[in-house]
C-alpha positions as semicolon CSV with decimal commas, in nm:
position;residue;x (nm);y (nm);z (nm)
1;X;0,000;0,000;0,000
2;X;0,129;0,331;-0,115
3;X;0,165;0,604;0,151
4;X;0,027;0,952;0,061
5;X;0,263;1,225;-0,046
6;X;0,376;1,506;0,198
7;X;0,162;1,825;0,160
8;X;0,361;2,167;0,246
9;X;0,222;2,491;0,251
10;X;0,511;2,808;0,258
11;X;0,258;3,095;0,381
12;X;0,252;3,324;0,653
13;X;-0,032;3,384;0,936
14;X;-0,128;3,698;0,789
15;X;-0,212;3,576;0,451
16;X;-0,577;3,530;0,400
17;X;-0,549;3,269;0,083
18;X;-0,268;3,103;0,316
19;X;-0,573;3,049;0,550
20;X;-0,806;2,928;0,286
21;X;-0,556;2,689;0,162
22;X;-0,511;2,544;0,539
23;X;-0,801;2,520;0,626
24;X;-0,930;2,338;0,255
25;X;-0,682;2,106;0,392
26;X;-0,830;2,056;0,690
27;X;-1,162;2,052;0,612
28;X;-1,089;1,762;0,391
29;X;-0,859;1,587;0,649
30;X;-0,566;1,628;0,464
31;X;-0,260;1,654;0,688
32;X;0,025;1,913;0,579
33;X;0,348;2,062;0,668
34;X;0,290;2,450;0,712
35;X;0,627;2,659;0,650
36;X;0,613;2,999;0,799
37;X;0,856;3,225;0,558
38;X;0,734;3,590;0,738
39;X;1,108;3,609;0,893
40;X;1,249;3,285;0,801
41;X;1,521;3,413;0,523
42;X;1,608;3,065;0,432
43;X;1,279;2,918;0,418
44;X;1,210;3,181;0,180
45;X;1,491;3,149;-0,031
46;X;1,378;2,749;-0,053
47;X;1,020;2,839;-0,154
48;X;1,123;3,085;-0,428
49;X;1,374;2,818;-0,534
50;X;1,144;2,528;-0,566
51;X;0,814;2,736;-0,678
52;X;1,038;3,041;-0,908
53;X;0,772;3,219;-0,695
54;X;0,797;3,476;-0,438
55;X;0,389;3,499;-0,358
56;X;0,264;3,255;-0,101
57;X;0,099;3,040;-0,065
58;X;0,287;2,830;-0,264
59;X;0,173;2,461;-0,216
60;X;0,367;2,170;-0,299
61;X;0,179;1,822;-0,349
62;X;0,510;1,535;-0,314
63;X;0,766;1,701;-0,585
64;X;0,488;1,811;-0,759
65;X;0,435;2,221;-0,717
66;X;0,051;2,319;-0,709
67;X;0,099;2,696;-0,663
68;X;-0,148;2,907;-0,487
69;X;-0,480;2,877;-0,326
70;X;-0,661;2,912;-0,675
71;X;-0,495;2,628;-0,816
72;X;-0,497;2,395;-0,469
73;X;-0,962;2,492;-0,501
74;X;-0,955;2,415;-0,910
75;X;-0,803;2,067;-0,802
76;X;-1,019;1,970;-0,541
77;X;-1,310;2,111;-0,685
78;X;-1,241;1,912;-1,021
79;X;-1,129;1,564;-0,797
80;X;-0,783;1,618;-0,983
81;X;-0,641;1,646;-0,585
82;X;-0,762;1,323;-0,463
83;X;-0,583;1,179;-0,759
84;X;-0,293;1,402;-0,657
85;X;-0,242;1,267;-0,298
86;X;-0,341;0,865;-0,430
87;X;-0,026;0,887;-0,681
88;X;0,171;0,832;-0,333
């Protein structure tokens, strides 16, 4: 049996689509890793790295790189992100 890939979430408290994205998670039970990059240089630096973003939230799904809130809603509104976190 496959385990399900890690969910991580780079945001900030003060970010309302951070929040929405968190707690679309957790509505749906869907556990996640939430970086906090306010005043974490090197958290940053890793986000803008792995996403080429500098926006949060930027939402990462395994290796695969979801991008924001409006993305992480299209997927689970379409079912794509149940097919997302079953590819584990």
């Amino acid at each position: 049996m496959s385990r399900a890939p890690k969910v991580l979430i780079y945001g900030n408290r003060s970010c309302g689509y951070c929040m929405a994205a968190r707690m679309l998670l957790k509505k749906r039970g869907i556990e996640f890793e939430n970086i906090n990059v306010a005043n974490d240089a090197d958290a940053l630096g890793e986000m803008e790295q792995r996403s080429g973003q500098r926006t949060v939230p930027q939402i990462f799904i395994g290796d695969t790189h979801v991008g924001g809130f409006d993305e992480l809603y299209t997927l689970d509104e379409s079912g794509k992100l149940d097919k997302l976190l079953a590819a584990g």
